[in-house]
C-alpha positions in Angstrom: 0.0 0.0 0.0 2.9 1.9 0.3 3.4 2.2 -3.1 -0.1 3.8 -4.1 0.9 7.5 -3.3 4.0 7.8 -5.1 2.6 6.2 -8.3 -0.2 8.4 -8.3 1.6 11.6 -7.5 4.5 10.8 -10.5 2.0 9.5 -13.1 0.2 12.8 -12.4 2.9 15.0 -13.3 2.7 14.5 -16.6 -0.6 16.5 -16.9 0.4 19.2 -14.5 3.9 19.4 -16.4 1.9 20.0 -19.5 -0.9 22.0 -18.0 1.6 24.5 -17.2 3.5 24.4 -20.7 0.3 25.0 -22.2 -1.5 27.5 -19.8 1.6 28.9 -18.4 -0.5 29.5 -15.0 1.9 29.6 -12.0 -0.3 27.1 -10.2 0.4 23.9 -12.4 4.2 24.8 -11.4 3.7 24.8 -8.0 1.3 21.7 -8.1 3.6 19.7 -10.1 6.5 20.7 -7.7 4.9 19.2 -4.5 3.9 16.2 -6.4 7.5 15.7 -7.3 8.6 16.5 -3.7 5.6 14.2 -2.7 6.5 11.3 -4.8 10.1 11.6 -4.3 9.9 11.2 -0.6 7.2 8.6 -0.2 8.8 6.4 -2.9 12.0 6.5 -0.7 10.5 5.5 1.9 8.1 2.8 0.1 11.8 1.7 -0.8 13.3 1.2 2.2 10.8 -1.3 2.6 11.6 -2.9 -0.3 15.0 -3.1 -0.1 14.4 -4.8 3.5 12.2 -7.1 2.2 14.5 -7.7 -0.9 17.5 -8.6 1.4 15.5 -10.3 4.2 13.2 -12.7 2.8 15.1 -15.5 0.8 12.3 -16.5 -1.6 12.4 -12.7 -3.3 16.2 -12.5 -3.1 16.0 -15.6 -5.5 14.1 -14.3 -8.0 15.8 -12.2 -10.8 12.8 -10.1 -11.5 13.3 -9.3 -7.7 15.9 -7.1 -8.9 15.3 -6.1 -11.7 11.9 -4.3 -9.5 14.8 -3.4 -7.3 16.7 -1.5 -10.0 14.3 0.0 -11.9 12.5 1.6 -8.7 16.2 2.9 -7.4 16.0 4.7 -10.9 12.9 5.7 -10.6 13.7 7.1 -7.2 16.5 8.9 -8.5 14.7 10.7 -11.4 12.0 12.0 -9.0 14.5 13.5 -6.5 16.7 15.2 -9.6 13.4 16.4 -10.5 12.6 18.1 -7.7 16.0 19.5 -6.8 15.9 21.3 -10.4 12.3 23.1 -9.7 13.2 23.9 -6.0 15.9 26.1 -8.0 13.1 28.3 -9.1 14.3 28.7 -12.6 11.4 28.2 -15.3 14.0 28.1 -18.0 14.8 24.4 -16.4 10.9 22.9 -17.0 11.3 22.9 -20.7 13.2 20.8 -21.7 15.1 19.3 -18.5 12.1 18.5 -15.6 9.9 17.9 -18.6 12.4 15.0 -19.8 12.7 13.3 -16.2 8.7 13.6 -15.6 8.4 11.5 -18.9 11.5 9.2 -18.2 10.2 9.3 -14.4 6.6 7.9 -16.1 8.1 5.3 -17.9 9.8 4.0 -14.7 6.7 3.9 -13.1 5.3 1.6 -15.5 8.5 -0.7 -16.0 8.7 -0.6 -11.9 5.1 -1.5 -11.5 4.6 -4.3 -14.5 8.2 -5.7 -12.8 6.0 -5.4 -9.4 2.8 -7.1 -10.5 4.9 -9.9 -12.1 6.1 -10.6 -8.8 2.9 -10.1 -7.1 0.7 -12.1 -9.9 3.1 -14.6 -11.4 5.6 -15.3 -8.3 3.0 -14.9 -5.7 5.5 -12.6 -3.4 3.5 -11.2 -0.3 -0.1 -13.0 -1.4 -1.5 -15.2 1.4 -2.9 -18.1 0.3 -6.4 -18.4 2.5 -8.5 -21.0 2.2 -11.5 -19.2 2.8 -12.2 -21.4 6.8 
């Protein structure tokens, strides 16, 4: 559940990022900035759970799409926190083309993280508890 928030707030700087290239209003910039900041943070934190469950629990260590969640989500992590330290700069100039760039790049992470994630979830059964409904 951890993961919900930072998802939401990265996929959803897309439309801010391009609400403000379009509209130009000062609002979408600050909006998109505390998503950034938002999603930045909460992702780190959603993966330092991870990474404890990564190294701790034997049956994910020993699957390769373990890390291959593992990597793309430290990228993804990454991304969002260079985004954000560019727009806490204040300088508009950086948006277009440079924060722009890393919300897109930071989109495509989220969707390579989260397939990688459901694979593990759905295919490799990682944190599902089998109940037999007694």
């Amino acid at each position: 559940m951890m993961v919900a928030f930072p998802i939401a707030f990265l996929t959803s700087l897309v439309a801010t990022d391009l609400a403000w290239v379009l509209t130009g209003d000062g609002f979408w910039l600050r909006l998109s900035l505390w998503l950034v900041g938002s999603g930045a943070v909460m992702g780190a934190a959603a993966g330092v759970a991870g990474a404890l469950e990564l190294l701790m629990i034997p049956g994910v260590r020993r699957r390769g799409v373990s890390w291959s969640h593992f990597v793309a989500a430290v990228m993804l992590i990454s991304v969002a926190f260079i985004n954000w330290f560019l727009r806490l700069a204040g300088n508009e100039a950086l948006i277009v083309p440079w924060a722009l760039s890393l919300t897109v790049l930071g989109a495509l992470l989220v969707a390579l993280a989260g397939w990688l994630g459901g694979s593990l979830v759905f295919d490799h059964r990682i944190g599902v508890v089998d109940d037999d409904g007694d």
